[in-house]
C-alpha positions as CSV (number, residue, x, y, z in Angstrom):
1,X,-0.3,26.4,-10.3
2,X,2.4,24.4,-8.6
3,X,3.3,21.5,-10.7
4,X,3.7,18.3,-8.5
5,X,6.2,16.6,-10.2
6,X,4.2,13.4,-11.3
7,X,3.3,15.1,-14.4
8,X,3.0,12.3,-17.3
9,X,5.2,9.7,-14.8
10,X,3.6,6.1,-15.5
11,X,2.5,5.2,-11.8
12,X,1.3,1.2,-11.1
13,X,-0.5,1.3,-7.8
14,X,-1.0,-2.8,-6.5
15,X,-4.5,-3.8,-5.0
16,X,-6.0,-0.7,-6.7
17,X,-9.5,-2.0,-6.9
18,X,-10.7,-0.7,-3.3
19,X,-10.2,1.4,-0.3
20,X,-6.8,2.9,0.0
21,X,-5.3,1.8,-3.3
22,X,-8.6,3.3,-5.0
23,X,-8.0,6.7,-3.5
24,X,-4.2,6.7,-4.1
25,X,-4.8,5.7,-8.0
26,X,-7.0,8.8,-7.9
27,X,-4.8,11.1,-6.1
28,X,-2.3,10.0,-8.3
29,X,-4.0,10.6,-11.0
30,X,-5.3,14.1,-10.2
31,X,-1.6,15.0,-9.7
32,X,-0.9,14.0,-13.1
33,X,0.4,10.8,-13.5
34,X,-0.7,8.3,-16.1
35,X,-2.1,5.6,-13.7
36,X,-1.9,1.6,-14.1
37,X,-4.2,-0.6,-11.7
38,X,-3.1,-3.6,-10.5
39,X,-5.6,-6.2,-8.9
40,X,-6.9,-9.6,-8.7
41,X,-10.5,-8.2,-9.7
42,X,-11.0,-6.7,-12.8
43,X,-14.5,-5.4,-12.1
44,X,-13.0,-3.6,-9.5
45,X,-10.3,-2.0,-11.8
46,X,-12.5,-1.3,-14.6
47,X,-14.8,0.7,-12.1
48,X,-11.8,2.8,-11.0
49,X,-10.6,3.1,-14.0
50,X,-13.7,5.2,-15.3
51,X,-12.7,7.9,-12.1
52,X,-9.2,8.5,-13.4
53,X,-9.7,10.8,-16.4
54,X,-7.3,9.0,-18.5
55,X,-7.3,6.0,-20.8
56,X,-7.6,3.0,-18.2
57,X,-4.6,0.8,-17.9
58,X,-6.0,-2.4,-15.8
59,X,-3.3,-5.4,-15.5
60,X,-5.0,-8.6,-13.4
61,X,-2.6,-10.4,-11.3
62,X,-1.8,-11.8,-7.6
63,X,2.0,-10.0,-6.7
64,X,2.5,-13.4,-5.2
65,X,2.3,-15.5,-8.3
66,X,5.7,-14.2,-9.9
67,X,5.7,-15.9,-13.3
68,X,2.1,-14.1,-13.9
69,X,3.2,-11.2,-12.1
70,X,6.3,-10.9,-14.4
71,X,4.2,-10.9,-17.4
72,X,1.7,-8.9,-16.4
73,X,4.0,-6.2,-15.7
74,X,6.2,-6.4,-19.0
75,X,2.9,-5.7,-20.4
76,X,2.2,-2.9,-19.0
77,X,5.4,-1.2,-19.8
78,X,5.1,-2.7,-23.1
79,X,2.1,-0.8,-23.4
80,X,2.6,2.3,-21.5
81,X,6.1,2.8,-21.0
82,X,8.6,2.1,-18.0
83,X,7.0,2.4,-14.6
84,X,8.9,5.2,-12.4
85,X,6.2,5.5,-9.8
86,X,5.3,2.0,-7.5
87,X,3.1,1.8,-5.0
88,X,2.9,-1.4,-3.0
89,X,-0.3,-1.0,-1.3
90,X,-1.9,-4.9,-1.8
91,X,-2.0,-6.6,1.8
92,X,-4.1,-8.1,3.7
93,X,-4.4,-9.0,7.4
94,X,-5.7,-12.5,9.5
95,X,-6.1,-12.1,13.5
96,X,-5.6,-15.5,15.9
97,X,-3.3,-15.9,19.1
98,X,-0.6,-17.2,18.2
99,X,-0.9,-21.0,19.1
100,X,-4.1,-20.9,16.6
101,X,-2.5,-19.7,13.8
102,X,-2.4,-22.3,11.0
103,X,0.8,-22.5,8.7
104,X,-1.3,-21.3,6.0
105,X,-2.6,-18.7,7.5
106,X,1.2,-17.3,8.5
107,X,2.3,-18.5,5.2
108,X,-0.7,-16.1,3.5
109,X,0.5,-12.9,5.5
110,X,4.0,-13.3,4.6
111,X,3.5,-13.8,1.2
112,X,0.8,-10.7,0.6
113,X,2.4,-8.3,3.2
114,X,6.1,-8.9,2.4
115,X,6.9,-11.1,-0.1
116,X,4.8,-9.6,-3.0
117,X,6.7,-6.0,-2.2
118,X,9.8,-7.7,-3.2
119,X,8.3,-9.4,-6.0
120,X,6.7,-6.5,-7.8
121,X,9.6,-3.9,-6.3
122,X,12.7,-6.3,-8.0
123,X,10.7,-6.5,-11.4
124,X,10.7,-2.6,-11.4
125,X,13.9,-1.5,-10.0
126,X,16.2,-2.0,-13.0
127,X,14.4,0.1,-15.0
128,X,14.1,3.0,-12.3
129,X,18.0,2.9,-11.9
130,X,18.6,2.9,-15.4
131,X,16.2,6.2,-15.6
132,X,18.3,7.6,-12.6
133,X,14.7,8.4,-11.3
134,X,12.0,6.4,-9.1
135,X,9.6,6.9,-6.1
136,X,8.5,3.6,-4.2
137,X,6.0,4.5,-1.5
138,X,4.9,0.9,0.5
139,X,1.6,0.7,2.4
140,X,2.6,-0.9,5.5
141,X,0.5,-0.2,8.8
142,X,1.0,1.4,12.4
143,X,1.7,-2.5,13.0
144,X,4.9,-2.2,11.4
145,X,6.3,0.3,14.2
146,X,4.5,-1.3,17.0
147,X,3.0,-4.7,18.3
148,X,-0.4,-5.8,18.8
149,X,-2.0,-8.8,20.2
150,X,-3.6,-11.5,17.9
151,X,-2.2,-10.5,15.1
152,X,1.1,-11.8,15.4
153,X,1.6,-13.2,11.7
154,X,0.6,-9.7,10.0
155,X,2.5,-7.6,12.4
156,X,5.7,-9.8,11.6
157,X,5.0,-9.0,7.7
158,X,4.7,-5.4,8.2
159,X,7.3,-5.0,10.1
160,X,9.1,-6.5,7.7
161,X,8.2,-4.0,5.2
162,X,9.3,-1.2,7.0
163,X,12.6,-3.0,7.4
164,X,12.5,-3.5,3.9
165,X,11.8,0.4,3.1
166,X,14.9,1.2,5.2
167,X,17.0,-1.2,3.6
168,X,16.4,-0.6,-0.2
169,X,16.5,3.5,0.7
170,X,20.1,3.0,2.0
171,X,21.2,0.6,-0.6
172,X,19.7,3.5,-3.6
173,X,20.6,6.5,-2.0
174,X,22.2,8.9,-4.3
175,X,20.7,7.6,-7.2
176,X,17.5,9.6,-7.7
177,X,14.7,6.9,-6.3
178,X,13.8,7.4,-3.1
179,X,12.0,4.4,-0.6
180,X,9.1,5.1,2.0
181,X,6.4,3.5,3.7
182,X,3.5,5.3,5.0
183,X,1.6,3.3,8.4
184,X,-1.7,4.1,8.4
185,X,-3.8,3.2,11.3
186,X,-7.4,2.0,11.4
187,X,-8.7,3.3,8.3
188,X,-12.0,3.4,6.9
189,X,-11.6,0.5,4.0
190,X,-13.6,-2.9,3.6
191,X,-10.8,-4.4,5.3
192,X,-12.0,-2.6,8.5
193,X,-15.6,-3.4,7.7
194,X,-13.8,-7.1,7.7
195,X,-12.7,-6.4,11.1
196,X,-15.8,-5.1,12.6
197,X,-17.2,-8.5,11.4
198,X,-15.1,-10.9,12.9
199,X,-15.0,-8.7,16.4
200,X,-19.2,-9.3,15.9
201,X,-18.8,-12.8,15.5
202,X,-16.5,-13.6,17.7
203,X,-17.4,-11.4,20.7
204,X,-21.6,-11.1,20.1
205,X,-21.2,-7.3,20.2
206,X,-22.8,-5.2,18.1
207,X,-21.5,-3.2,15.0
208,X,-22.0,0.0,16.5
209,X,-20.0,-0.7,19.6
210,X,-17.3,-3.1,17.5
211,X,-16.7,0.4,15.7
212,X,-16.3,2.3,18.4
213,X,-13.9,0.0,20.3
214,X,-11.6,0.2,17.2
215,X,-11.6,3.9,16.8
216,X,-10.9,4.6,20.4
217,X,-7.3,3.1,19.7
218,X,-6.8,6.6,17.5
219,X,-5.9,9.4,20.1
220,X,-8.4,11.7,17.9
221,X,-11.0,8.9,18.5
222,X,-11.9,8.6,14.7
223,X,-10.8,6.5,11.7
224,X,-8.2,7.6,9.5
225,X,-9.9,8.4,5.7
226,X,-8.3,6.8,2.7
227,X,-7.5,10.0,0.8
228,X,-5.3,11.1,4.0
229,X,-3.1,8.3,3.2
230,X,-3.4,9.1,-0.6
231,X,-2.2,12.8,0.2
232,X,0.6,11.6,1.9
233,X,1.7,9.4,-0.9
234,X,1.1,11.7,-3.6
235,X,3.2,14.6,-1.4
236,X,6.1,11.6,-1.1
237,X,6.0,11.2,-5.0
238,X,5.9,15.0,-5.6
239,X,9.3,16.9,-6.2
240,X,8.9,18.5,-2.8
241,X,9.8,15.3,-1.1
242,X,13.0,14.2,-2.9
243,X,15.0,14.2,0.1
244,X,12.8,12.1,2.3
245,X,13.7,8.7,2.0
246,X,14.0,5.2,4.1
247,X,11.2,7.1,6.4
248,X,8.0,5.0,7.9
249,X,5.3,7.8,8.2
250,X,2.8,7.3,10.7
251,X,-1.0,8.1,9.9
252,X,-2.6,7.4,13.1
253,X,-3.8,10.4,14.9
254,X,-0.7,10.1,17.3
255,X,-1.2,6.8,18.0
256,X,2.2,5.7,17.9
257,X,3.8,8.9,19.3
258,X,3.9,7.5,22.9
């Protein structure tokens, strides 16, 4: 058997408690690594954590509350040892024009989407660099390579990200972490379910044909699955990626190929 790499590395994988976070603590998990959960609902966590095959290792917190963040995480290596695996996969996304966005509602995105990846990624980098080891694999969207209309605020934030990912990858190469973002495209999640809502409310059509209209945007005409994103964040935390790094890696079915 092919050892991935991950074997017995402590792995904290933010907004854990559903969709793609879920499936990457259990990809994750399967590959080996001793898996923390970090959420703002902790029946959420303490369902996953019962999937994992491991003792569960739940820490509540909002990544944009940085005193309870900071805590939160000292515990957890307290507990469990330094973390040398991060996934930031806690977002979020809001849709208006422009001219109807509310400052809260831009304020919201920025602070989910971009601001909590620095938070939680500056609490955990001194340790990695110490170690002289580290993957950080962020969540960020095919809106982070692209535009879209109406969603002005969260494209901003995720693009963001994926300047962020380029950034930090520069600034650590050579010194054994390496920095990605994977952009997934419509993906089957609760936040898509969200979606589908608020295209029925605010349109009058149907589910069914809400649904449709979204997956048409994906060349293969289909949503993308969670644990397709989880595979191609446990592959960039295996040992066979350790020379990918400051890469945005689209999950879309081609859709941003053109």
């Amino acid at each position: 058997m092919v050892k991935s790499g991950l074997e017995n590395r402590h792995a904290l994988v933010t907004g854990a408690g559903s969709g793609i976070g879920s499936a990457i603590a259990r990809a994750l998990s399967r590959a080996g690594a001793r898996t923390s959960l970090l959420g703002r609902s902790l029946y959420s966590l303490e369902n996953l954590a019962g999937d994992l095959g491991h003792p569960p290792q739940i820490a509540v917190a909002d990544i944009t509350d940085r005193s309870v963040l900071r805590e939160t995480v000292r515990q957890l290596v307290d507990q469990y040892g330094p973390i040398e695996v991060l996934i930031n996969n806690a977002g979020g996304a809001l849709s208006s024009p422009l001219d109807r966005t509310a400052d809260e509602d831009w304020d919201q995105m920025m602070a989910v989407n971009l601001t909590g990846l620095f938070n939680v990624t500056r609490l955990l980098l001194p340790a990695m660099k110490s170690a002289g080891y580290g993957r950080i694999v962020t969540i960020a969207s095919t809106a982070g390579v692209r535009g879209y209309p109406y969603v002005t605020a969260y494209c901003a934030a995720k693009h963001g990200a994926v300047g962020f990912t380029r950034a930090l990858a520069l600034e650590l190469a050579g010194s054994g972490i390496t920095v990605n973002a994977i952009c997934p495209g419509f993906t089957e999640t609760p936040l898509l379910e969200r979606s589908i809502d608020h295209i029925v409310a605010k349109t009058g059509r149907d589910a069914a044909a809400a649904r449709a209209e979204l997956a048409r945007i994906n060349p293969q005409g289909r949503f993308v699955q969670p644990e397709e994103v989880a595979d191609a964040v446990t592959w960039l935390c295996s040992a066979a990626a350790e020379s990918i790094s400051g890469q945005a890696l689209p999950i879309d079915g081609g859709e941003t190929a053109g």
